[in-house]
gemmi code that builds the backbone of each chain (N, CA, C; Angstrom):
import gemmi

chains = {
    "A": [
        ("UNK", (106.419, 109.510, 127.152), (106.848, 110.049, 128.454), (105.663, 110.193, 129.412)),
        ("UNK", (105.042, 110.598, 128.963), (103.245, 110.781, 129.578), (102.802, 109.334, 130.454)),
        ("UNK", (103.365, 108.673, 130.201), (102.885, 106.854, 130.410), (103.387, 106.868, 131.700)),
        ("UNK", (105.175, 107.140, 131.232), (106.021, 106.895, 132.504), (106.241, 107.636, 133.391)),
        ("UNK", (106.140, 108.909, 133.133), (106.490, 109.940, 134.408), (106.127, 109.949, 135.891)),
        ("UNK", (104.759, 109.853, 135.698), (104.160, 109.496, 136.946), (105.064, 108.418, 137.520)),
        ("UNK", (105.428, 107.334, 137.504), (105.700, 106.518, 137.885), (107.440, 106.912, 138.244)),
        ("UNK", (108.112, 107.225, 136.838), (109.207, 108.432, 137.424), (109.525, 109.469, 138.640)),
        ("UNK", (108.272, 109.748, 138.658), (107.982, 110.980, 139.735), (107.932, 110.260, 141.046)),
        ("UNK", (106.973, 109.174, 141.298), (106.648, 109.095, 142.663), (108.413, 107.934, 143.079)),
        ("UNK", (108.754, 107.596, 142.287), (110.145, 106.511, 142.920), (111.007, 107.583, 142.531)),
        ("UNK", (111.451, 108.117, 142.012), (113.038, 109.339, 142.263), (112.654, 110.561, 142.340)),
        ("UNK", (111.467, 110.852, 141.630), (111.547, 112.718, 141.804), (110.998, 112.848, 143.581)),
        ("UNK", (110.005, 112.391, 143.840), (109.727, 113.010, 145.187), (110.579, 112.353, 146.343)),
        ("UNK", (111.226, 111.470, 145.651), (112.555, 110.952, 146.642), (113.812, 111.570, 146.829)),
        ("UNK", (114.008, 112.752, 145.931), (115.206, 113.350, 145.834), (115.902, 113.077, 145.250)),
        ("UNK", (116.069, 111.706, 144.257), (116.710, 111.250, 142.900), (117.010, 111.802, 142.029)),
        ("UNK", (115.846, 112.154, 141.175), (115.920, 112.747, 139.924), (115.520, 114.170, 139.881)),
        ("UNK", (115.512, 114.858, 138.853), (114.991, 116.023, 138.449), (114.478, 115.824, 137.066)),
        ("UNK", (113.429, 116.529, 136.414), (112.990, 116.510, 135.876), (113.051, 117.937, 134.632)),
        ("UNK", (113.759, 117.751, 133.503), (113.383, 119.092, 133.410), (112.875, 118.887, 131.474)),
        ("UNK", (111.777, 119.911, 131.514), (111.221, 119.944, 129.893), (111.556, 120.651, 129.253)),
        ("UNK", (112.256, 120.306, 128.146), (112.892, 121.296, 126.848), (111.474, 120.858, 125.507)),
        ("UNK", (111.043, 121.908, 125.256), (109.891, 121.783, 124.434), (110.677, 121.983, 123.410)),
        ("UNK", (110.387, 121.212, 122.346), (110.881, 121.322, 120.635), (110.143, 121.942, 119.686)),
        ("UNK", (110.206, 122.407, 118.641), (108.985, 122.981, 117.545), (109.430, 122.560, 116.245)),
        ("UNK", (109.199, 121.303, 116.631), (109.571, 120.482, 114.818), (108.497, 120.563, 114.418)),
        ("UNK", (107.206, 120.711, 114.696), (105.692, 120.364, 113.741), (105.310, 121.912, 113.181)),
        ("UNK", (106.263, 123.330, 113.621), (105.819, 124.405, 112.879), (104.784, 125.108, 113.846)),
        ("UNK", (104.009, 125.845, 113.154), (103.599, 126.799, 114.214), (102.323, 126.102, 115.488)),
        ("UNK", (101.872, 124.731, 114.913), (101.192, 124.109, 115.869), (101.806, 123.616, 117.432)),
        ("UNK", (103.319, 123.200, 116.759), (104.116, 122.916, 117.883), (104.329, 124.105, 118.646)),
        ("UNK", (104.630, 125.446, 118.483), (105.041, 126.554, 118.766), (103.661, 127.124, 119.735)),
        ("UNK", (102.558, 126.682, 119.160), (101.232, 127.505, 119.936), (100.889, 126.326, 121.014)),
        ("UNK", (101.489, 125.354, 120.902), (101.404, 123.982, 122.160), (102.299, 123.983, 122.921)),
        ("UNK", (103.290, 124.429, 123.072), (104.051, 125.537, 123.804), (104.225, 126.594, 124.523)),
        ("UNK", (104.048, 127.171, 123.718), (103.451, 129.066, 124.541), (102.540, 128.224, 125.175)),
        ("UNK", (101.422, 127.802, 124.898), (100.107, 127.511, 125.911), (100.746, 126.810, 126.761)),
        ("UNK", (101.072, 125.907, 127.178), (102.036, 125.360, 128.437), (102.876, 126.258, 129.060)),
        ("UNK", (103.747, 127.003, 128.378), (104.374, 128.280, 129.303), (103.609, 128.693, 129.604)),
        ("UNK", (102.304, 129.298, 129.020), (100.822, 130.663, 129.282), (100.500, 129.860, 130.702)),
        ("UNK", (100.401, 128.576, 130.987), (99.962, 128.040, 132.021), (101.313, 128.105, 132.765)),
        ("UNK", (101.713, 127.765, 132.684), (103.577, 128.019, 133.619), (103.581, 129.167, 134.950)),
        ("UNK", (103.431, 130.085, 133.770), (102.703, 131.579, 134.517), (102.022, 131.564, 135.872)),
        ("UNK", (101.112, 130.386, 135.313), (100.033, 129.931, 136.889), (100.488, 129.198, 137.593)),
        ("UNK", (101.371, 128.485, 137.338), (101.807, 127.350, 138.102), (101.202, 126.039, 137.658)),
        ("UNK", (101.320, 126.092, 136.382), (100.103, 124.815, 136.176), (100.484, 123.881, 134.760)),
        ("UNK", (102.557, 124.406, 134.401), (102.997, 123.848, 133.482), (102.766, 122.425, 133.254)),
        ("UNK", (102.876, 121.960, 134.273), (103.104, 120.603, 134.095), (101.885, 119.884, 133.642)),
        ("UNK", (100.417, 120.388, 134.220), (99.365, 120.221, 134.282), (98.605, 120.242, 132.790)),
        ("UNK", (99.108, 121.484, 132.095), (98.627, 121.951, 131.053), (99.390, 120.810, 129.521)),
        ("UNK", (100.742, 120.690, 130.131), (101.598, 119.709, 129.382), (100.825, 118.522, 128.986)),
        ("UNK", (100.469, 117.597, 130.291), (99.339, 116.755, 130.031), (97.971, 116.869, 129.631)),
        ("UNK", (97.491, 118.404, 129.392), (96.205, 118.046, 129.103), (96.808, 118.090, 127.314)),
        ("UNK", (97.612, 118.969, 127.006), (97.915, 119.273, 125.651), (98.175, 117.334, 124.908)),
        ("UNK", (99.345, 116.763, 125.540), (99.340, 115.847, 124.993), (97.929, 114.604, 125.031)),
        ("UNK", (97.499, 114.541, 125.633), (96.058, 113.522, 126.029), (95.336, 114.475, 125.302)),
        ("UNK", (95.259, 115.322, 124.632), (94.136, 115.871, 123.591), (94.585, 116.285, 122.494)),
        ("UNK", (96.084, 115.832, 122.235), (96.504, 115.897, 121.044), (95.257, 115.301, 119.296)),
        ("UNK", (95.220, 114.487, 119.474), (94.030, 114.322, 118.492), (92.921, 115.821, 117.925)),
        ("UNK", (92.138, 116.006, 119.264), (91.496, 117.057, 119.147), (91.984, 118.544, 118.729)),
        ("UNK", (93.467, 118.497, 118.958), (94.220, 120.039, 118.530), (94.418, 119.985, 117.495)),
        ("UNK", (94.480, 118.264, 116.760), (95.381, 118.049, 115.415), (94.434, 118.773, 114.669)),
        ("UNK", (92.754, 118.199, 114.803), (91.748, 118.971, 114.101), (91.294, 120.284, 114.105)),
        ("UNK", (91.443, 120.821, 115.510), (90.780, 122.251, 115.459), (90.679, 123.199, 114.766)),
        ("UNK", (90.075, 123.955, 113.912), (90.140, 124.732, 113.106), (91.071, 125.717, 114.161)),
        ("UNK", (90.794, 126.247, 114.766), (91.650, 127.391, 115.696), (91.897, 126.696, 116.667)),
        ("UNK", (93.414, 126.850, 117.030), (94.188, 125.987, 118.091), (94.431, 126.836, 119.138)),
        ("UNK", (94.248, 127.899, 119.085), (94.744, 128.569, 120.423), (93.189, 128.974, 120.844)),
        ("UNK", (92.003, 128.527, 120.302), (90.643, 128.508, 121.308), (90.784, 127.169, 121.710)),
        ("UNK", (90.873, 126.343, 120.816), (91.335, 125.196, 121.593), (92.093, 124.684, 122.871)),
        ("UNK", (93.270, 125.456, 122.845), (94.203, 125.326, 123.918), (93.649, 126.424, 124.999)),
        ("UNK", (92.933, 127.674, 124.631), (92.270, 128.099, 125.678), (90.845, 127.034, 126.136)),
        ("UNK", (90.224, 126.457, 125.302), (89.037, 125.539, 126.214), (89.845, 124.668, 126.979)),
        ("UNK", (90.863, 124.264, 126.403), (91.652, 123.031, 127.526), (91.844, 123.726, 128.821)),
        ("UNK", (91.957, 125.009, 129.174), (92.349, 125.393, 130.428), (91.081, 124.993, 131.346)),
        ("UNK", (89.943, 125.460, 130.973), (88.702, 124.873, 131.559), (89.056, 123.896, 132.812)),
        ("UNK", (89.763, 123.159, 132.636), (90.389, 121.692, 133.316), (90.898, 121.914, 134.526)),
        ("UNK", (91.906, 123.157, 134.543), (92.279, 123.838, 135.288), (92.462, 124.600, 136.139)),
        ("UNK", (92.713, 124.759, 137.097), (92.634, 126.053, 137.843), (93.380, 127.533, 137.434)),
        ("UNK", (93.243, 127.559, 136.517), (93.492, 128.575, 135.739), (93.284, 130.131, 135.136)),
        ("UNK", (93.290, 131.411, 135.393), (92.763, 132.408, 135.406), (92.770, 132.807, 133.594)),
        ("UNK", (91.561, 131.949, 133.082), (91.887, 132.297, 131.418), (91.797, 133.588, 130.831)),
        ("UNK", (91.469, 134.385, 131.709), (91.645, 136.069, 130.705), (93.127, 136.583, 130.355)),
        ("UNK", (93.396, 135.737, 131.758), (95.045, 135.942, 132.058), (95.746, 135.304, 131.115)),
        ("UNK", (95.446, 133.875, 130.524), (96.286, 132.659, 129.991), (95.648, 133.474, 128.765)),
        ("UNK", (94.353, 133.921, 128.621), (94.192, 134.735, 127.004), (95.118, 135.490, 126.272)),
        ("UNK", (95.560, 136.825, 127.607), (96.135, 137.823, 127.162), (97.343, 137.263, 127.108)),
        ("UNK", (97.848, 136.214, 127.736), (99.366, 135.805, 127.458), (99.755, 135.234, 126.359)),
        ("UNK", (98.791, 133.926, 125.746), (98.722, 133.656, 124.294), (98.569, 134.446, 123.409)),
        ("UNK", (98.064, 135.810, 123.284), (97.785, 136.473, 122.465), (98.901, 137.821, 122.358)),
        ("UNK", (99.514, 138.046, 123.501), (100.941, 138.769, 123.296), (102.084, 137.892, 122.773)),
        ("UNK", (102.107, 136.867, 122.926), (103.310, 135.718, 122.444), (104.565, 135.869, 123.331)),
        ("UNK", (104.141, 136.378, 124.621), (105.295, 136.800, 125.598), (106.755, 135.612, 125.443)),
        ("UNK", (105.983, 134.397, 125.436), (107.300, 133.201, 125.248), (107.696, 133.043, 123.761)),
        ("UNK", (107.563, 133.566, 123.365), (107.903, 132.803, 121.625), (109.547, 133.030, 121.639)),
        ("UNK", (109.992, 134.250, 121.780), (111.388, 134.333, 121.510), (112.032, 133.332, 122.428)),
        ("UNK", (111.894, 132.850, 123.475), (112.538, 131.931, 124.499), (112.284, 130.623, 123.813)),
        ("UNK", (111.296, 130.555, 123.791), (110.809, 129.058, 123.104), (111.615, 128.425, 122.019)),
        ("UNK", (112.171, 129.825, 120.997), (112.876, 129.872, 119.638), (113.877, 129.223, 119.873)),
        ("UNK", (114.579, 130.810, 120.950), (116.074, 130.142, 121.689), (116.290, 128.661, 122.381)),
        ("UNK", (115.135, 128.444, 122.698), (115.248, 126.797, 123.486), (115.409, 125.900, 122.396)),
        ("UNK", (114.859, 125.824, 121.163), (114.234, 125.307, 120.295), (116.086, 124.898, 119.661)),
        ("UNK", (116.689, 126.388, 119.422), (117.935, 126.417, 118.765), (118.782, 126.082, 119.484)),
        ("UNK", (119.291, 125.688, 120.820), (119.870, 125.189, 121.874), (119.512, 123.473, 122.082)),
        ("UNK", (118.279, 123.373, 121.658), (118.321, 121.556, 121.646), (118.834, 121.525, 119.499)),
        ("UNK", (119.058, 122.277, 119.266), (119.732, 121.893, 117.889), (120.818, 121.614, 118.028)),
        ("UNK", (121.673, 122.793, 118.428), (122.887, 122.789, 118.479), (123.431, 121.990, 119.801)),
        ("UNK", (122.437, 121.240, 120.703), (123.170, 120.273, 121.239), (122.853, 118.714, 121.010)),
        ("UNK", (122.552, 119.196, 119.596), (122.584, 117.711, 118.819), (121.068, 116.787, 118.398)),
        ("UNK", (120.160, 117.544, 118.952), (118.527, 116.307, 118.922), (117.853, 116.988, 117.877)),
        ("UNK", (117.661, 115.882, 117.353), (117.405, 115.795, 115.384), (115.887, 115.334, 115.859)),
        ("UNK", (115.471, 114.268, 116.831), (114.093, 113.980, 116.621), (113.399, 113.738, 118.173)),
        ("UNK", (112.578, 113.016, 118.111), (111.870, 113.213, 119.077), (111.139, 112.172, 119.561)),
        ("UNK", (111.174, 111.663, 120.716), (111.789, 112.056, 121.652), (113.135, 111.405, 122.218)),
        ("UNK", (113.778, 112.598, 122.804), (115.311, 112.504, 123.571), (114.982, 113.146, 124.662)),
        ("UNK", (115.899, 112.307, 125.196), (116.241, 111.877, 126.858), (117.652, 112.218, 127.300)),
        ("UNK", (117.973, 113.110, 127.453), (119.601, 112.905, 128.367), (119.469, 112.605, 129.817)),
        ("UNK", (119.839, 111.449, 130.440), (120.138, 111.077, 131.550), (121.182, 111.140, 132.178)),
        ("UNK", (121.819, 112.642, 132.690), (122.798, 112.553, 133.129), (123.586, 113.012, 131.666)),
        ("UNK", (124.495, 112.345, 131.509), (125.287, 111.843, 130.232), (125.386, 111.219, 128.989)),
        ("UNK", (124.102, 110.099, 129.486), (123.607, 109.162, 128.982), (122.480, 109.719, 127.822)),
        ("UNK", (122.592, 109.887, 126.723), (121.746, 110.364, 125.542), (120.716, 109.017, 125.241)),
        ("UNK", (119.581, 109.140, 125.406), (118.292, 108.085, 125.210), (117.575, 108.513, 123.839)),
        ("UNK", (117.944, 107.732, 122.736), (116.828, 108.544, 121.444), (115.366, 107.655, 121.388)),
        ("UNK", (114.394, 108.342, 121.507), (113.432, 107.651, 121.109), (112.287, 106.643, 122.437)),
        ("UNK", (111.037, 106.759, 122.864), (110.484, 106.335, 123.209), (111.323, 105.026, 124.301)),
        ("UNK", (110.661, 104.927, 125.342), (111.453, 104.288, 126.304), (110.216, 103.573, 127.332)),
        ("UNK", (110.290, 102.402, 127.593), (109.761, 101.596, 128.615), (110.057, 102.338, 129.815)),
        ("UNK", (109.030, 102.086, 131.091), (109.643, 102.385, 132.540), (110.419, 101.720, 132.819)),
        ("UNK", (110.723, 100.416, 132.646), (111.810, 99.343, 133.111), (112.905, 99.966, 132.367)),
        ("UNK", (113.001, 100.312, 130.860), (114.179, 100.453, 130.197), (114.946, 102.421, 130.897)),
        ("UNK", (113.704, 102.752, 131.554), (114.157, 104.204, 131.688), (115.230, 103.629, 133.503)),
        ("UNK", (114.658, 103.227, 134.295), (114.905, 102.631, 135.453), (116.637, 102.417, 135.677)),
        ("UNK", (116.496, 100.894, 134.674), (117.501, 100.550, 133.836), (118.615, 101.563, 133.705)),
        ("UNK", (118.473, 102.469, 133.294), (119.187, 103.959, 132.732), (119.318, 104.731, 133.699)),
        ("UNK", (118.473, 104.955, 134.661), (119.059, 105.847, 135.640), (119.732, 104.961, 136.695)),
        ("UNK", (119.168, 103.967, 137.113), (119.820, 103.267, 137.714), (121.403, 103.131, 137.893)),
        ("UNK", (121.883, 103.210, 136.636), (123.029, 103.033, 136.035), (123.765, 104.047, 135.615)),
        ("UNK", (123.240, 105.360, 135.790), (124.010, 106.350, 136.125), (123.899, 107.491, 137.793)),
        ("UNK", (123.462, 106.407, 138.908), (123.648, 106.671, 139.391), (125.001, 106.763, 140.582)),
        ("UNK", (125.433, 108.364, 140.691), (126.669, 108.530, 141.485), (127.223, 107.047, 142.434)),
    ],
    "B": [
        ("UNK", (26.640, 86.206, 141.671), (27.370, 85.543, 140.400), (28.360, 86.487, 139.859)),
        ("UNK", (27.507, 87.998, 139.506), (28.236, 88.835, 138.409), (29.062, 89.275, 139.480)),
        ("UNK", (29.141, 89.677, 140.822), (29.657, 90.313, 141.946), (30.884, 89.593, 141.970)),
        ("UNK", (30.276, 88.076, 142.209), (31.675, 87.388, 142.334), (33.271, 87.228, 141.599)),
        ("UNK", (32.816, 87.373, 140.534), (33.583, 87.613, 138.856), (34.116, 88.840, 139.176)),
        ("UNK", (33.358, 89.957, 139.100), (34.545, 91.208, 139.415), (35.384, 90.987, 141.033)),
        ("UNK", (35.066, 90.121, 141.555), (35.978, 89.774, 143.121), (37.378, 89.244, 142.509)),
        ("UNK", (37.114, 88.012, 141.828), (37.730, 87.639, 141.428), (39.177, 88.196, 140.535)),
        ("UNK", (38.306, 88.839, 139.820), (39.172, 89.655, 138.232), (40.316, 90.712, 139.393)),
        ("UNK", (39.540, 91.545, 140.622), (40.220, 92.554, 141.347), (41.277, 91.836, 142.144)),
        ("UNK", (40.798, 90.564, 142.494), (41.707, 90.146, 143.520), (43.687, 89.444, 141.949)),
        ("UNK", (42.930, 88.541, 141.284), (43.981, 88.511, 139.767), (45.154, 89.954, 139.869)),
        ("UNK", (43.973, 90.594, 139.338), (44.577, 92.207, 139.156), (45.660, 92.648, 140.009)),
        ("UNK", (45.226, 92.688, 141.132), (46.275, 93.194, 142.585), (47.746, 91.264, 142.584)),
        ("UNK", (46.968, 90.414, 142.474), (48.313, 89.648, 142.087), (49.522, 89.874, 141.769)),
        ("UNK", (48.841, 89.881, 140.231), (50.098, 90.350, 138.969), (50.605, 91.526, 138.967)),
        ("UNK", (50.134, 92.559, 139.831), (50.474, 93.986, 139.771), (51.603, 93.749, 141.038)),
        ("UNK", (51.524, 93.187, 142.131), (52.656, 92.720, 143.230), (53.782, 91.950, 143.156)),
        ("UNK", (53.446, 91.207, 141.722), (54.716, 89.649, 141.888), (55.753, 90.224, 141.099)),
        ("UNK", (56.843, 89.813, 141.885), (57.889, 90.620, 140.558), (58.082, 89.746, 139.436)),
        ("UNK", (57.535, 88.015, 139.427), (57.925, 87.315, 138.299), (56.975, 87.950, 137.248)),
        ("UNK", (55.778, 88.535, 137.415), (55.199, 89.280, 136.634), (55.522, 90.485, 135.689)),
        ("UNK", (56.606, 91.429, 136.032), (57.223, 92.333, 135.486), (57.410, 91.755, 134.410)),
        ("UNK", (57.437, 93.041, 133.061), (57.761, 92.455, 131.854), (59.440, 93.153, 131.860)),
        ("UNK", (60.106, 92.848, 130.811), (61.460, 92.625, 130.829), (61.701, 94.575, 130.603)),
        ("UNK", (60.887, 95.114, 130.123), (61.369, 96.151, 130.096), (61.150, 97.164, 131.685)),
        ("UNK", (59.830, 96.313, 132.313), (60.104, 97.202, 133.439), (61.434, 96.733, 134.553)),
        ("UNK", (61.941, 95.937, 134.199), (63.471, 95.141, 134.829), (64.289, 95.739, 134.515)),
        ("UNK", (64.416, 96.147, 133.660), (65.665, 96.784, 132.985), (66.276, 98.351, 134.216)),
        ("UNK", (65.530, 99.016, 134.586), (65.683, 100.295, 135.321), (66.499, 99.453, 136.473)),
        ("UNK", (65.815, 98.391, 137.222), (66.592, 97.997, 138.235), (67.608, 97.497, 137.752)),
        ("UNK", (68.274, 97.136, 137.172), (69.691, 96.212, 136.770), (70.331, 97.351, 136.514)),
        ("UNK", (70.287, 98.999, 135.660), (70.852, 99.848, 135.626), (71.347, 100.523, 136.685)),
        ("UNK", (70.111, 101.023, 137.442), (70.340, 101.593, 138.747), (71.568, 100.556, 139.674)),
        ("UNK", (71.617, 99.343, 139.470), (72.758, 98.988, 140.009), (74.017, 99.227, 139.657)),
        ("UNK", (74.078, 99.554, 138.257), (75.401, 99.825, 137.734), (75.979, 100.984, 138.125)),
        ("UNK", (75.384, 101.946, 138.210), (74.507, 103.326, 138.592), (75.520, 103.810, 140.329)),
        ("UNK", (75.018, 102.342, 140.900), (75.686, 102.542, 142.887), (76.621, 101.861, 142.464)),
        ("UNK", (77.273, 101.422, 141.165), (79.324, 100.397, 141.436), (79.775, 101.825, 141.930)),
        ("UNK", (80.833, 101.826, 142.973), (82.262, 102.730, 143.152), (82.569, 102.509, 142.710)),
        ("UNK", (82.769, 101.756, 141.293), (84.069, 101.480, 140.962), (84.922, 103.171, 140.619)),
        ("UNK", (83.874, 104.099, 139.790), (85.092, 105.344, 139.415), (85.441, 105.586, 140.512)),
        ("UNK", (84.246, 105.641, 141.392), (84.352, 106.709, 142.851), (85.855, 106.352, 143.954)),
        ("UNK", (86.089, 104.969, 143.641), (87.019, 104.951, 144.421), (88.332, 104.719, 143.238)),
        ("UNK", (88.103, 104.241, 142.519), (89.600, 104.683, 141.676), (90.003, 106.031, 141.330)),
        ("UNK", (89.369, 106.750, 141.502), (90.045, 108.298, 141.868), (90.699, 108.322, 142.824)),
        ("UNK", (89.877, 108.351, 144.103), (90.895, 108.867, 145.000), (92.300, 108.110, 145.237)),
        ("UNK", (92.088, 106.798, 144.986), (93.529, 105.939, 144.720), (94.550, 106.425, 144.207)),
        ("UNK", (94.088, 106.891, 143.132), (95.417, 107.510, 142.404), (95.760, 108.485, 142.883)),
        ("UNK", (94.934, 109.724, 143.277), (95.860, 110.929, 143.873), (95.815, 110.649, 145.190)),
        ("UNK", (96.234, 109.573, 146.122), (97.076, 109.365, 147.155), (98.088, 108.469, 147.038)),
        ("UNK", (98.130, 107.934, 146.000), (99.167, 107.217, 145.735), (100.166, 107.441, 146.447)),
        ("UNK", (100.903, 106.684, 147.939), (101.753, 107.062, 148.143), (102.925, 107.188, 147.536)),
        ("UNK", (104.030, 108.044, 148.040), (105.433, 107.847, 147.273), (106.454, 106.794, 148.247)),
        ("UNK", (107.273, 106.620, 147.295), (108.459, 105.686, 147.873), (109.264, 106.254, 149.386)),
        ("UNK", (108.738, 105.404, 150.754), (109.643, 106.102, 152.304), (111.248, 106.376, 151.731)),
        ("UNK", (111.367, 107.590, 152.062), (113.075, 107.868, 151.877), (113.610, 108.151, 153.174)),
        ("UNK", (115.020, 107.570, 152.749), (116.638, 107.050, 153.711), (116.431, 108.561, 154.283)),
        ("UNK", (116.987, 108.618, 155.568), (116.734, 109.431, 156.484), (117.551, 110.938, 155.774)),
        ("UNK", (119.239, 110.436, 155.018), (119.750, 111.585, 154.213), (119.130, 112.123, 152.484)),
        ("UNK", (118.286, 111.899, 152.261), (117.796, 112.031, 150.916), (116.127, 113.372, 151.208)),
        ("UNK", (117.276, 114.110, 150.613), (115.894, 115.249, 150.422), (114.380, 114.862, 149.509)),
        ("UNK", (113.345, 115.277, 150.334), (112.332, 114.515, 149.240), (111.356, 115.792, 149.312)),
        ("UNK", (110.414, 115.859, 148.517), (109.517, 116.855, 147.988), (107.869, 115.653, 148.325)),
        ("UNK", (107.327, 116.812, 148.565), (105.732, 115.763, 149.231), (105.245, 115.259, 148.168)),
        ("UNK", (104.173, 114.417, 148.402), (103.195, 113.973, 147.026), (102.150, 114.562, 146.837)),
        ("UNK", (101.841, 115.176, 145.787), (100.623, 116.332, 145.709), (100.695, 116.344, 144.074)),
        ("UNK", (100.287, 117.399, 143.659), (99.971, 117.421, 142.384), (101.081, 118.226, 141.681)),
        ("UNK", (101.825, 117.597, 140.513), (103.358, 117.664, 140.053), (103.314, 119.002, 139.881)),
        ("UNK", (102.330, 119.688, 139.834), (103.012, 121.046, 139.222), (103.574, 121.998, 141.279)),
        ("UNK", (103.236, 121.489, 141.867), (104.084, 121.434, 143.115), (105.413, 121.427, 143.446)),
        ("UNK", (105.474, 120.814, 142.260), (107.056, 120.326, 142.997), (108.233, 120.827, 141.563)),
        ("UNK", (107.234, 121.559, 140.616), (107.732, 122.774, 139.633), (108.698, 123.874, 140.199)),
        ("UNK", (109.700, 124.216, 139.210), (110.081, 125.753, 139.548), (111.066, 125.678, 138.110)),
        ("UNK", (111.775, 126.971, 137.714), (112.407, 127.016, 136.408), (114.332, 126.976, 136.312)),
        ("UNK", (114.460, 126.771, 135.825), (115.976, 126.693, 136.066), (116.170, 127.703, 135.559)),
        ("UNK", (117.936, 128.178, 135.626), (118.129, 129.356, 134.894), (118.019, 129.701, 133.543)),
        ("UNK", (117.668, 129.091, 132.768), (117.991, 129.167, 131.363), (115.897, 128.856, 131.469)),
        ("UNK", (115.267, 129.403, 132.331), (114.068, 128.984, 131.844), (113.293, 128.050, 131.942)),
        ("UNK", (113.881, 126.619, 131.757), (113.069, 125.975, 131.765), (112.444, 125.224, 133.042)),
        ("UNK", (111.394, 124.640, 132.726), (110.497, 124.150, 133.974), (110.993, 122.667, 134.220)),
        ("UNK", (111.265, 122.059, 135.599), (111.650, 121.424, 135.938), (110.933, 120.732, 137.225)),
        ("UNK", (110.807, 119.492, 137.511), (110.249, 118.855, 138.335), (111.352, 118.309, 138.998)),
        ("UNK", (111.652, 118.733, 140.852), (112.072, 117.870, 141.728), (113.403, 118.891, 142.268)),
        ("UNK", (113.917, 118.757, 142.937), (114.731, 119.391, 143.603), (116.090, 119.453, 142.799)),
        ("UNK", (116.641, 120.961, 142.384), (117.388, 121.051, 142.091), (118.729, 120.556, 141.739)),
        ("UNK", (119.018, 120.307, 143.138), (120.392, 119.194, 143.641), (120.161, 118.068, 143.549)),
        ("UNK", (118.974, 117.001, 142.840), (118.806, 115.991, 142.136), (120.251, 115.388, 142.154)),
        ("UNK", (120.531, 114.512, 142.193), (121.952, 113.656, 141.740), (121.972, 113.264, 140.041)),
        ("UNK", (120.743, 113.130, 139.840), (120.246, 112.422, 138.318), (119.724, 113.243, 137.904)),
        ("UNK", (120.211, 114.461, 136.264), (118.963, 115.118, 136.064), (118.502, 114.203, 134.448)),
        ("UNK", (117.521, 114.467, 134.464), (116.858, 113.982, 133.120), (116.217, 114.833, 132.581)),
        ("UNK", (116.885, 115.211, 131.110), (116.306, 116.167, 129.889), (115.376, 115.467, 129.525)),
        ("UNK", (114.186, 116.343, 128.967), (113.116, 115.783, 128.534), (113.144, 116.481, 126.968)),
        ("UNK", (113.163, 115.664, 125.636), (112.832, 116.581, 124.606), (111.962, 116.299, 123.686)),
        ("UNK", (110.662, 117.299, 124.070), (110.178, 116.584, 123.324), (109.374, 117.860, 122.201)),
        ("UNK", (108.556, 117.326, 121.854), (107.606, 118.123, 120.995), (106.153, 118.541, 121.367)),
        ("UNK", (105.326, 118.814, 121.720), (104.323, 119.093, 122.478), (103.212, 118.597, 121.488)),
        ("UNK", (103.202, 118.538, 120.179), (102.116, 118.674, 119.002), (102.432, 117.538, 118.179)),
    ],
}
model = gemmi.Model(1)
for chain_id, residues in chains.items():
    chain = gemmi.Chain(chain_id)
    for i, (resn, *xyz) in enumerate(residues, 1):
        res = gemmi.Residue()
        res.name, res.seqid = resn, gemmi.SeqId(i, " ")
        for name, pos in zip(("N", "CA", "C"), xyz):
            atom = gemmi.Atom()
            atom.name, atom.element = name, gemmi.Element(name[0])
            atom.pos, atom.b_iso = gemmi.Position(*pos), 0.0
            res.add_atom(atom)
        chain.add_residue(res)
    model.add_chain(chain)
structure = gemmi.Structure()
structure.add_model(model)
structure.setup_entities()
């Protein structure tokens, strides 16, 4: 998704097309869960989207970290970000129960893996070309 | 005689110290870097990308500016964060896993 969005974004989202919206999953356990909160912790600032991409483009480096939530606090660095603030928010777990509930709401509306796409109506499983995403909205448009 | 010889040797000296075919390969090397050194190439592929314009929209189609995506953020009711104007015609779930 990281590949295509941009490109998503500038032809339907800032055109008034599409919307965009992120349902975070926690299939990988508590790593997925603390790569999360830290994207909400940035949310807070206004800087979800921002933080989303640094998390995935440094996925490698989180896989290793001995401690992932200093980790995900050095990633703010990047940011315009107030980290005492994004500290104390990771460290209360203010999002976890929402995150849970989100987590159990993409269960029970059916997504077993990752990644899914609902377009509209249109259920997308699994990794997608920009042409093949295009394709798809294209084709469910009103 | 002996006068002339050191004329000579000084005038050599100041030669090879002026010609650039004289340089040995390692004092060359600084200049060929330093050129790599002045490419724009990063300098201007940055700013390219964050002006990237967006696609001109039909005079009835609400559009949101081009700036940096977390701009054009806000949360729906149930929470989650969403990019682009609400009343979207097309929405697209994103599900993914972060880790």
């Amino acid at each position: 998704m990281l590949e295509v969005e941009p490109q998503l974004i500038d032809t339907y989202v800032r055109t008034g097309t599409l919307r965009i919206i992120s349902r975070p999953l926690l299939q990988s356990g508590p790593s997925s869960l603390r790569a999360a909160h830290a994207t909400a912790c940035a949310g807070d600032q206004q800087q979800y989207f921002a933080m989303r991409s640094l998390v995935y483009t440094n996925i490698g480096m989180l896989y290793t970290a001995d401690d992932i939530d200093v980790a995900l606090s050095e990633l703010t660095s990047q940011l315009s970000i107030d980290r005492a603030a994004f500290d104390t928010c990771m460290s209360s777990n203010k999002h976890e129960q929402q995150l849970y509930e989100g987590f159990a709401r993409a269960k029970n509306d059916g997504v077993q893996s990752r990644p899914v796409f609902d377009i509209n109506e249109t259920r997308v499983i699994g990794g997608r070309s920009y042409a093949d995403l295009v394709t798809i909205i294209e084709s469910v448009q009103p | 005689m002996y006068k002339y010889i050191i004329w000579v040797c000084c005038c050599l000296g100041f030669l090879s110290a002026c010609t650039p075919a004289a340089q040995s390969p390692s004092t060359a090397l600084p200049t060929a870097t330093t050129q790599r050194e002045a490419s724009p190439v990063i300098q201007t592929t940055t700013p390219i990308a964050t002006l990237t314009p967006s696609r001109v929209p039909s005079d009835d189609t609400a559009t949101v500016p081009s700036g940096p995506v977390d701009a054009l953020a806000s949360q729906t009711t149930e929470g989650y964060y969403q990019i682009g104007n609400a009343d979207a015609p097309i929405t697209m779930t994103d599900y993914s896993d972060f880790f």
